[in-house]
N, C-alpha and C positions, 0 to 999 in steps of 0.2 A: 261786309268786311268783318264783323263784330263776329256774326253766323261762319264764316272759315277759321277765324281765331281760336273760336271755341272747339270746333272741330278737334280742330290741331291740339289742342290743349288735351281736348279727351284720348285722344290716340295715341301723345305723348303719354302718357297719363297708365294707358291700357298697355301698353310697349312694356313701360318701366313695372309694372307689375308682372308680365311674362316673363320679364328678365330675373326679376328676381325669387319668383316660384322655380322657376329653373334652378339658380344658384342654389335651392336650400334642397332639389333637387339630388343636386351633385355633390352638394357638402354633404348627404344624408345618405345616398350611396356610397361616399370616399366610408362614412364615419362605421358603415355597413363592412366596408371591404376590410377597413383597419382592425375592426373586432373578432374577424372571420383569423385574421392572418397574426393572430395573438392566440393563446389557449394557458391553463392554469397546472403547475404540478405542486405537490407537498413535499417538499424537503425531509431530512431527517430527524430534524426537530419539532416539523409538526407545522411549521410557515406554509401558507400556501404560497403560492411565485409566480408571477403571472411572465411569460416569458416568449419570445417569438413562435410561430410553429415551426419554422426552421431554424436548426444553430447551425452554424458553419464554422463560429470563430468562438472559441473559448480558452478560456484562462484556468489554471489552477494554481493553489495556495495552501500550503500548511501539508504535512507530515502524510503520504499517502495519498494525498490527491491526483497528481500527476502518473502513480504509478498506478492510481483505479483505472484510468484513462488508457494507457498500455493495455491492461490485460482487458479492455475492451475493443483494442486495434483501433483508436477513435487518436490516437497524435496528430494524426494528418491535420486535426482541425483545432492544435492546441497554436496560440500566438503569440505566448508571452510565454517566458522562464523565470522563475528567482534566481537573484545573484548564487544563493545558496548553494541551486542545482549545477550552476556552471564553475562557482570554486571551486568543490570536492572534487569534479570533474568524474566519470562515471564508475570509479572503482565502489564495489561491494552493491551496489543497487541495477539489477540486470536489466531492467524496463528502461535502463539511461544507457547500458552496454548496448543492446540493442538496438536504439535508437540515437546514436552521437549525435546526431544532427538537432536533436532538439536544442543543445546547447548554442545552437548559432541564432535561435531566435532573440526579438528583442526584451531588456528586461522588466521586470514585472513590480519591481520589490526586492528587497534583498533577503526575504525568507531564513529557514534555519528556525531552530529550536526559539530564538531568542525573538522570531518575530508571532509565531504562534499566536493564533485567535488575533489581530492587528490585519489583515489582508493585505492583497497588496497595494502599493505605492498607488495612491487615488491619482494624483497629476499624469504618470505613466501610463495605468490603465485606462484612463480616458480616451488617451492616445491613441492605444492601441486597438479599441473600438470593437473589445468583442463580443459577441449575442449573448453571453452568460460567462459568470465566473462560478466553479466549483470549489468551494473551501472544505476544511476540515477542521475538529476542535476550536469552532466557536458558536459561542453562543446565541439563544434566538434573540436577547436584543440587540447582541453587538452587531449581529447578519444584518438587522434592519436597519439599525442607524447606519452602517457601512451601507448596504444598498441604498439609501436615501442618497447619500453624501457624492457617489458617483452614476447616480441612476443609469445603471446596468443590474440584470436581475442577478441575483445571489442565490448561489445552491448550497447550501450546508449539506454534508456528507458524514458518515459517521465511519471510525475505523476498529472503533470498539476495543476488547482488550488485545493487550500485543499477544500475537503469536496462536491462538485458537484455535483449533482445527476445525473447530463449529461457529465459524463467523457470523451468525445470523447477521449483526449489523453490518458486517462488509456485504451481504448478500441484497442487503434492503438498499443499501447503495449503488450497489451494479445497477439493479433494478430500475434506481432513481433516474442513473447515468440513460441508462436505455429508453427510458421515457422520455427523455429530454432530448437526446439525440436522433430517435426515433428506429435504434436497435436492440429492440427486447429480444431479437433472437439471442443476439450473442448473449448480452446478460446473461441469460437463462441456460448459453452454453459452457461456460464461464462456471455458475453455479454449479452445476451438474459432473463439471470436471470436478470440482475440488469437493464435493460429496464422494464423489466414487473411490477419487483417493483414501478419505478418510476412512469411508467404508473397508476397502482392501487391506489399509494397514489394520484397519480393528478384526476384521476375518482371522487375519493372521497369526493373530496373536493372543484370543481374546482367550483358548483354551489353555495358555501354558499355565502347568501348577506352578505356585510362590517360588513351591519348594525347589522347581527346578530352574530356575531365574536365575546368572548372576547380578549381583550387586554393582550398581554403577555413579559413576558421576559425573559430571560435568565441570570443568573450570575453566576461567579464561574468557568469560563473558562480557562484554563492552557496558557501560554505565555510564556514562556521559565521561567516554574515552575509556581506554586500553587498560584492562589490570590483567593479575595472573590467575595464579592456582587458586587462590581464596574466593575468586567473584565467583558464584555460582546459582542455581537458581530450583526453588522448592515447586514443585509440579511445572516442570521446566518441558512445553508442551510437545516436542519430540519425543519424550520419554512416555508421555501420556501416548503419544499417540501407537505406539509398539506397546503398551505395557510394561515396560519399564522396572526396574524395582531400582526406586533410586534415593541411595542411602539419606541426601538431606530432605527427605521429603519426610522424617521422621522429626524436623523440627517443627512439625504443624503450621508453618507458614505459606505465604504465597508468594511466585515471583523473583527479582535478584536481589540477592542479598551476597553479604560478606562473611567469614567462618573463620575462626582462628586455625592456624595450618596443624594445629593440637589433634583439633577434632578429626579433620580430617585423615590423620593419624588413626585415630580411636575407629572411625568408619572403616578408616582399612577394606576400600573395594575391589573387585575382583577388575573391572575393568574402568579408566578415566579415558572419557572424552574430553580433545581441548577446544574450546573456539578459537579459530585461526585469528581470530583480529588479536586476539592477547597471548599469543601464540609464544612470544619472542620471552614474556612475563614469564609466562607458567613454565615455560623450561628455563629459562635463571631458578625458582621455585623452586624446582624439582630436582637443583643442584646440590640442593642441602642435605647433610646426611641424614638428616632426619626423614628426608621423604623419600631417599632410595630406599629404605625398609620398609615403604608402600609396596605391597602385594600385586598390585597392576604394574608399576615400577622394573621391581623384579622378576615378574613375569613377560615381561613383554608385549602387558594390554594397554600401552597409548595410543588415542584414533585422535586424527584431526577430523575436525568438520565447520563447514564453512559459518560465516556468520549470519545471519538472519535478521539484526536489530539496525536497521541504519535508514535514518527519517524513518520511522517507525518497522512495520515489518514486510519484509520480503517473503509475502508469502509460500512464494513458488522456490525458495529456496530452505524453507524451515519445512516444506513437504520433503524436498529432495534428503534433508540432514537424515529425518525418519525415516527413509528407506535407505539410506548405509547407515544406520544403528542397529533398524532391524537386523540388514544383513551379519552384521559384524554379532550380534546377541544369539539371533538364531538362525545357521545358517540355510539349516533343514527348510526352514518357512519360506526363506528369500532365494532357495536356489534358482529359482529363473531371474531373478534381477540383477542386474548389472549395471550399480550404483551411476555409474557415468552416464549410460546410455538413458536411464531413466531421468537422472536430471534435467536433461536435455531434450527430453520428449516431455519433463514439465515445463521446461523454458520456451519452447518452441511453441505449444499452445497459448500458453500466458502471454510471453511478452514479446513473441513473432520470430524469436533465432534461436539455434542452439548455442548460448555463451558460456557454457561451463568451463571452456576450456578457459576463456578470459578470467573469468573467477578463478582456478585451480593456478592460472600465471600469479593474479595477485595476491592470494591468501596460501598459495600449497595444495588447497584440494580434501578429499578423500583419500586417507592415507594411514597406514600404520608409521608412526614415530619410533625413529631407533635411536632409543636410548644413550645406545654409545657415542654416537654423533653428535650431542650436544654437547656447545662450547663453554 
């Protein structure tokens, strides 16, 4: 009896031990699989981010994010909005024209300039349970402490300066995007468009002598909202991108700034460009008599052109402005372009439709300004 007890004892004994070589087994294959189906990228700040090998569901955040996403065709798999992105509702940013539907997703945060580097709503995001959130303008601790706080991996993204026509940082971002998402074609198709551009307009332009240049400027520039004829901008990167000779760029500064309506006066340019967002400003402005003895004024050289500055910049729209500047500066250079058409074969690439016409209803367009017409 004693002789079967023991038995039993050992066989129980021998059982419990296969059972549980087994389990460390299976928990060391699951722990094999879990590792496999993870992998590592570097961010723009230099984080590395250990994030699934598949995304399907991602978030974006802050100034530019959303609209990287666009001009990668990758919306299909964005799940969250800012309140920000559905207030304004999609006037002047063609990645949201193009896409209205994004607006009907759930929300994220209430974004906008005011939530910058904060991300989004951590109770919300949770929520919404997506593989990665890409942000933008923030920094690598706040990325970290933010990814702690909702353990979801965090992409920091870089937008670099507004308006460039040589993004490297937006380029190292695409890049980012496409690793992450696991479409480095398009990235690199993406890239390759807005080189060519840039190249095409520098072709163009890169032999005109000074001397045979006119003098131009810009007014009507947005700056956290709407002004006139005075906002304006020194190496204001349309103008660079044509070559340009543009009278404030003699104040050796960078960027937008404001100019007594004196000077402008004294610069006295052959030709003024308006941005249509402060469109309504610069011609009250230009009501005064002091500005109708503007040389552009009296001549009849006022151009609208669309705005470019909104959640940061709209790429694909501050290309398009440079090719009706060019046209309108030199027409000899731009005779095969046709400002409209071209817009719209950059919108169509970028951010999937041709919406200039949406843009031309809400801001007027590419357009010469007659003078007599203003009220």
């Amino acid at each position: 009896m004693i002789r079967k007890n023991g038995l039993k004892k050992i066989l129980f004994i021998a059982i419990g031990v296969i059972l549980i070589s087994s389990l460390f087994i299976v928990f060391d294959k699951r722990s094999t699989c879990l590792a496999s189906t993870s992998r590592k990228v570097i961010d723009s700040v230099g984080r590395t981010v250990e994030i699934p090998e598949t995304v399907n569901r991602i978030v974006c955040s802050g100034p530019g994010a959303l609209r990287l996403i666009c001009y990668m065709n990758e919306e299909n798999k964005v799940v969250g909005i800012e309140q920000a992105e559905k207030k304004w509702g999609p006037t002047g940013r063609p990645y949201m024209l193009a896409n209205p539907e994004l607006a009907n997703l759930p929300l994220t945060g209430p974004g906008g300039p005011g939530a910058i580097s904060s991300g989004p709503d951590a109770e919300l995001v949770v929520k919404i349970r997506p593989d990665v959130i890409f942000v933008t303008f923030m920094e690598k601790g706040k990325a970290n402490e933010y990814q702690k706080k909702v353990q979801i991996p965090v992409i920091v993204l870089s937008y670099g300066k507004l308006a460039t026509f040589k993004p490297e940082l937006v380029f190292n971002s695409l890049r980012i995007i496409g690793e992450v998402l696991h479409n480095e074609k398009r990235a690199e198709a993406v890239i390759d468009f807005m080189q060519d551009l840039n190249v095409d307009l520098e072709n163009r332009t890169k032999d005109i002598p000074n001397d045979k240049k006119a003098t131009v400027y810009v007014g009507g520039l947005g700056h956290k909202g709407s002004h006139g004829i005075q906002s304006t901008s020194c190496q204001y990167p349309p103008f660079i991108a044509v070559s340009a000779n543009n009278v404030a760029d003699n104040l050796g500064k960078d960027g937008q700034l404001f100019i007594d309506k004196e000077q402008l006066i004294k610069w006295n340019p052959d030709i003024i460009f308006i941005d249509e967002q402060g469109y309504q400003f610069a011609m009250n402005d230009l009501q005064l008599t002091s500005m109708k003895l503007l040389k552009a004024v009296k001549n009849g050289d006022l151009y609208g052109i669309l705005p470019f500055n909104f959640y940061t910049t709209n790429i694909c729209t501050a290309f398009a402005d440079a090719y009706y500047i060019g046209k309108i500066l030199y027409p000899n250079k731009f005779k095969d372009i046709d400002p409209e058409r071209k817009i719209d074969e950059i919108y169509k690439f970028l951010v999937g439709k041709p919406v200039y016409q949406k843009m031309k209803r809400d801001y007027g367009g590419f357009k010469k300004i007659e003078y007599a017409g203003i009220r």
